[in-house]
C-alpha positions in Angstrom: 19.7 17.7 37.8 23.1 16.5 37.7 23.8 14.3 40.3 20.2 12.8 39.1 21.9 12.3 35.8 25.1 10.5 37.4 22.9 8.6 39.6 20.8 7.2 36.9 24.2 6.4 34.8 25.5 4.6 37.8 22.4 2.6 38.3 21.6 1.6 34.5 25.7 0.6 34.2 24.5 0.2 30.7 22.4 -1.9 31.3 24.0 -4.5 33.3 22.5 -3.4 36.5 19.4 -2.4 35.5 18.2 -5.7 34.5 19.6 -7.5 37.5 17.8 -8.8 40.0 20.1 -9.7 42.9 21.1 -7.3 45.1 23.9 -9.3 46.4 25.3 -9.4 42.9 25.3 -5.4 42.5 26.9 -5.3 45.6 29.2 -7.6 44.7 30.2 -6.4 41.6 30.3 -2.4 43.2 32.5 -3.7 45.8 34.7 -5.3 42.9 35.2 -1.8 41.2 36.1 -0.1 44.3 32.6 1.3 45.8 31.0 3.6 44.8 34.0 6.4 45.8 35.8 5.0 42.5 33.2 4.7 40.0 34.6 6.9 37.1 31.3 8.1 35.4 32.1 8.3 32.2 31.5 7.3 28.4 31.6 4.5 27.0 31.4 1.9 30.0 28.5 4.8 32.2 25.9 6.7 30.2 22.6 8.1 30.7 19.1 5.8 30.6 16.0 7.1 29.1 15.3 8.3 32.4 17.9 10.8 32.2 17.1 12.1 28.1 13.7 12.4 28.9 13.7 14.4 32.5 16.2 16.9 30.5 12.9 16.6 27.8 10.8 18.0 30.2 13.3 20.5 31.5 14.4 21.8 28.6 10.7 22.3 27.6 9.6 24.2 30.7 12.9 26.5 29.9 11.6 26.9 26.5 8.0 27.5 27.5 9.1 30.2 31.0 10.8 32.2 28.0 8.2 33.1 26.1 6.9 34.5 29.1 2.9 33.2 28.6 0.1 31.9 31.3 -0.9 28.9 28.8 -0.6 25.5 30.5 -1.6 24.2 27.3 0.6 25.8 25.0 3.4 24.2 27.9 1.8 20.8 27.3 2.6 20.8 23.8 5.9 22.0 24.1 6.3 19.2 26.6 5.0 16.8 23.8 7.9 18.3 21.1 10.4 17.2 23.5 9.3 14.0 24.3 8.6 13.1 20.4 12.2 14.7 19.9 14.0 12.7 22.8 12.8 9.5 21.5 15.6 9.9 18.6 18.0 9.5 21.5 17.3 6.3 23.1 20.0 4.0 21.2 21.8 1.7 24.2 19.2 3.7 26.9 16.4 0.9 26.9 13.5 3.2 26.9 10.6 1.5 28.0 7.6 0.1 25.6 4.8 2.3 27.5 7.3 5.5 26.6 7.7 4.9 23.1 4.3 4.0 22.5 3.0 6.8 24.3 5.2 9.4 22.3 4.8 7.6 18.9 0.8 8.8 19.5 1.9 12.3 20.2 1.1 15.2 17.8 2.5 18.4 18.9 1.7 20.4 16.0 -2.3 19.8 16.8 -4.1 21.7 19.4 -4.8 18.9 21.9 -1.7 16.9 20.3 -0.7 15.6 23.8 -3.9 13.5 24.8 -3.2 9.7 24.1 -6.1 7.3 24.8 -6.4 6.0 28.7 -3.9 2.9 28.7 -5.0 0.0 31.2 -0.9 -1.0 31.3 0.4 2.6 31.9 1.2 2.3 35.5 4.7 2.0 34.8 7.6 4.8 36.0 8.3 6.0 33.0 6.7 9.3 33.8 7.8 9.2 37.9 11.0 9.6 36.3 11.1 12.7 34.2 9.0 15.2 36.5 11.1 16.0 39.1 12.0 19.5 37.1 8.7 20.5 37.4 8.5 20.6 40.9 11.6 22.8 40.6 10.0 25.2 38.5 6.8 25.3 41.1 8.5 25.1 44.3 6.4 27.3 46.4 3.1 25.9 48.4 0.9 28.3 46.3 1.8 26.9 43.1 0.4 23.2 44.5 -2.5 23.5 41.8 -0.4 24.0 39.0 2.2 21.7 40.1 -0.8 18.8 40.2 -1.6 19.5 36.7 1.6 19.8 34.9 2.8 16.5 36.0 -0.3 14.9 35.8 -0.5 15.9 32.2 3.4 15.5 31.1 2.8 11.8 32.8 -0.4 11.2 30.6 1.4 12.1 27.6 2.7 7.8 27.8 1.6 6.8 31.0 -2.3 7.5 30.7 -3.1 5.3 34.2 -3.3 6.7 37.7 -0.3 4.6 39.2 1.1 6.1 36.1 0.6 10.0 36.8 0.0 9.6 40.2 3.9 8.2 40.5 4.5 11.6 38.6 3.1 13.5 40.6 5.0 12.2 43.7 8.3 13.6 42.5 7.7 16.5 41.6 5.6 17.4 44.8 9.0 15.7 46.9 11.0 18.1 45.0 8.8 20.8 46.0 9.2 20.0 49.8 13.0 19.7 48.6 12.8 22.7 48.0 10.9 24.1 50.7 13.0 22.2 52.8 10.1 20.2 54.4 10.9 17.9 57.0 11.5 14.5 55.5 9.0 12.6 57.6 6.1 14.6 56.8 6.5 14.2 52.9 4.1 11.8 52.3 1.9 12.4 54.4 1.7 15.8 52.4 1.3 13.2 49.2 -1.5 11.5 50.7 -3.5 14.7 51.6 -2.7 16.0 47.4 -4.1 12.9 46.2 -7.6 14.5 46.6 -6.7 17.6 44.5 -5.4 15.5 42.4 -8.3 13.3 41.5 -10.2 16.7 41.5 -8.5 18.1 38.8 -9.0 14.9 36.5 -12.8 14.5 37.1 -12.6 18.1 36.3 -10.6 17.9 33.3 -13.3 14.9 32.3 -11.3 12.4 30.0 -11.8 8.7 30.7 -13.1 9.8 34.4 -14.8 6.3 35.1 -11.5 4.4 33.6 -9.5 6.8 36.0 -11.7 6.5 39.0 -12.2 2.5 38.9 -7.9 2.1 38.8 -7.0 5.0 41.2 -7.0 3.2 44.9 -4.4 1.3 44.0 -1.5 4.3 44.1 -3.2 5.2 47.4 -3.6 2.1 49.5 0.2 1.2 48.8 1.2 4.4 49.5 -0.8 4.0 53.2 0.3 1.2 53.6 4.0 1.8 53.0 3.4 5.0 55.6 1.7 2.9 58.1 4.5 0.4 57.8 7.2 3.1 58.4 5.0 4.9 61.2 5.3 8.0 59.6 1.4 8.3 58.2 1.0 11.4 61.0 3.8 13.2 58.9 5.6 13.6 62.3 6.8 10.8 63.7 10.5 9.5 62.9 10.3 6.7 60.5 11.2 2.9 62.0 13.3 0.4 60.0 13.8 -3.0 60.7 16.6 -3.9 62.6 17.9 -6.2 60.2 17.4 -4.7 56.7 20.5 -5.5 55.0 21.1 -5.9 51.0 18.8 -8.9 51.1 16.5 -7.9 53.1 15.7 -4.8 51.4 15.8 -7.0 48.0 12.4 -8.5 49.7 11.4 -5.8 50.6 11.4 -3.9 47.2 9.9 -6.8 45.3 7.0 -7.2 48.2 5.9 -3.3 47.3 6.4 -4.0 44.0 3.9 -4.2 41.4 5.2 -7.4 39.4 8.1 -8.3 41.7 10.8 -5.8 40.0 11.2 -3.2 42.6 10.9 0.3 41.2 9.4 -0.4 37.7 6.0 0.9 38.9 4.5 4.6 39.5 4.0 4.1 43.1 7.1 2.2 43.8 9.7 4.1 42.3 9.0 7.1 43.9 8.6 5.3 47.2 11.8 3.5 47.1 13.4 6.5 46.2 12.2 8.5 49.2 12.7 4.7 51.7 16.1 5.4 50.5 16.5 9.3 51.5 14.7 9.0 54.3 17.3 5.8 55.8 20.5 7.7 54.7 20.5 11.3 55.5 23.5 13.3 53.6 25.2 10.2 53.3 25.6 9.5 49.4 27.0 5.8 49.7 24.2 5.0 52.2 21.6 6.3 49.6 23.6 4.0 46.4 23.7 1.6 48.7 20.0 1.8 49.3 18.6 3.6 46.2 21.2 2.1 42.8 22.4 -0.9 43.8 19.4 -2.9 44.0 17.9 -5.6 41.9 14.8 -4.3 39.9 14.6 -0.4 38.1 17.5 1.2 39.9 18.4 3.6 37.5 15.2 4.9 38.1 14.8 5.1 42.0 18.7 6.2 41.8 17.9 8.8 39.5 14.6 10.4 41.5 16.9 9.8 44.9 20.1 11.4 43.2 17.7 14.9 42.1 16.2 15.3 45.8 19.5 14.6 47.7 21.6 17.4 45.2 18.9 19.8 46.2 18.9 19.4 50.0 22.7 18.3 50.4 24.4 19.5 47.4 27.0 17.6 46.0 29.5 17.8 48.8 29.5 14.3 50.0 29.8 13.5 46.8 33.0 11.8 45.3 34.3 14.4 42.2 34.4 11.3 39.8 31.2 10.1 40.3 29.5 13.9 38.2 32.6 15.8 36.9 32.4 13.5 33.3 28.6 12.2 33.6 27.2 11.9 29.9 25.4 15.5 29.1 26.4 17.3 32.2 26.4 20.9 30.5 22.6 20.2 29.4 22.1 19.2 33.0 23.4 21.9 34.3 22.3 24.4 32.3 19.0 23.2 32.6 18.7 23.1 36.3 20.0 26.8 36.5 17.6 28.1 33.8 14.6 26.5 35.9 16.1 28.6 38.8 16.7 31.5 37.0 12.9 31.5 35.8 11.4 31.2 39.1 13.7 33.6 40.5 12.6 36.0 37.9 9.0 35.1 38.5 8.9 36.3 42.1 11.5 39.2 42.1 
């Protein structure tokens, strides 16, 4: 949670990253400040995106919801919905995105199916990749997969009511799962590819907008293959290849080419995957990953933050420099969040 939360700071650098395209200038201007090694994260000049306020959203909500100590998904949905209608009072200077606070303007918490919004043709975005990593941290084991599937297909679908919407989702919180599990890098999505048909199993079963959801749901799935196939890790066991040359400029290509509208990471199926290009090229190297994964042109603070939650859980913050977390904008609520989660699931199977 935290170094997901200083990730997301670095790459949103108020804004001034976020919204820039070039590569080369991020670089540039990192380079300028020192690397990434001297980047003070702190308020004013670093805070939080929207990416950050609403992943503690969800968080916060699954703490709230493991403590009552219920088996009612649906009573967690609307809990889930609270947040997010909550959260939205904190988005001054975090650009939240339109899809978001359209999505949780509809949302009525206080009515029995007060988190179903309409299907929304435009809600492929990664607003809701962003914010579900915590739930694979709260079902981390392979025998919660189901469960897993439908809590962050349905927190997505509270503002991002499309399949590249939920479907982005649902890649980061089954890649925190395997983070968890400590599943060999490789074979992660491969393992996404193969939950894509539970996935679209537990929509037609749930039966809202099925033919909307089923006419807009190979798109998440062919770019996915195709991204696999590219790497030549589709088998889920062979070591991905990378270009020879695939500096800052050519991975600027690269990330608009997978790209939905040309800005890499704004997308369900993009973000995610950049995210986990990004891991998988830089091992426990955190300036290879900020390299890879927040300095970019297109939604960085979002791949940074999805690639910042994954690498604290499977390399800790050890590689880390000290001045990049120790001051990052609501790092008690991040912490205290991530070790509720644990201590819930801990609890769970004692």
């Amino acid at each position: 949670m935290l170094l997901g939360g200083a990730a997301d700071a670095i790459g949103y650098y108020h804004g001034a990253w976020e919204f820039q395209q070039s590569s080369v200038k991020i670089h540039r201007d990192a380079k300028k400040m020192g690397g990434i090694a001297a980047l003070d994260v702190r308020q004013p000049k670093w805070i939080v995106s929207d990416d950050t306020v609403m992943h503690l959203a969800t968080a916060e909500a699954i703490v709230e919801y493991g403590k009552l100590g219920i088996d009612d998904l649906k009573k967690l949905y609307l809990i889930v919905a609270k947040h997010y209608v909550v959260c939205m009072t904190d988005m001054t200077g975090r650009a939240p995105g339109l899809t978001c606070c359209i999505g949780a303007a509809h949302l009525k918490p206080d009515e029995p199916d007060g988190y179903i919004i309409n299907f929304d043709s435009s809600g492929g975005g990664c607003g809701a990749a962003m914010r579900t990593m915590c739930v694979g941290m709260y079902f981390p084991k392979p025998e919660q997969l189901e469960s897993l599937v439908a809590v962050s297909i349905e927190c997505a679908r509270m503002t991002h009511n499309h399949p590249t919407g939920y479907l982005g989702s649902l890649a980061t919180a089954l890649f925190t799962s395997y983070a968890i599990q400590a599943k060999a890098l490789n074979s992660w999505g491969a393992g996404l590819i193969e939950t894509l048909n539970l996935a679209w199993q537990y929509v037609k079963n749930e039966g809202r907008d099925v033919e909307k959801n089923e006419a807009n749901l190979s798109y998440f799935r062919n770019a996915w293959t195709k991204y696999l196939n590219l790497r030549g890790i589709a088998d889920g066991k062979s070591s991905p290849v990378f270009p020879e040359n695939f500096g800052v400029e050519e991975r600027d290509e690269f990330y608009k080419k997978i790209s939905y509208n040309g800005r890499g990471g704004a997308s369900g199926h993009d973000a995610p995957m950049i995210a986990y290009d990004a891991l998988l090229a830089s091992g426990s190297s955190w300036k290879e990953l900020s390299d890879r994964a927040l300095f970019h042109g297109g939604d960085n603070d979002s791949t940074g933050h999805i690639a910042g939650v994954w690498y604290g859980i499977l390399y800790g913050i050890r590689d880390v420099p000290v001045v990049n977390y120790q001051n990052v904008e609501y790092r008690n609520r991040l912490e205290a969040a991530g070790e509720n989660i644990f201590n819930l699931v801990e609890n769970l199977f004692d």
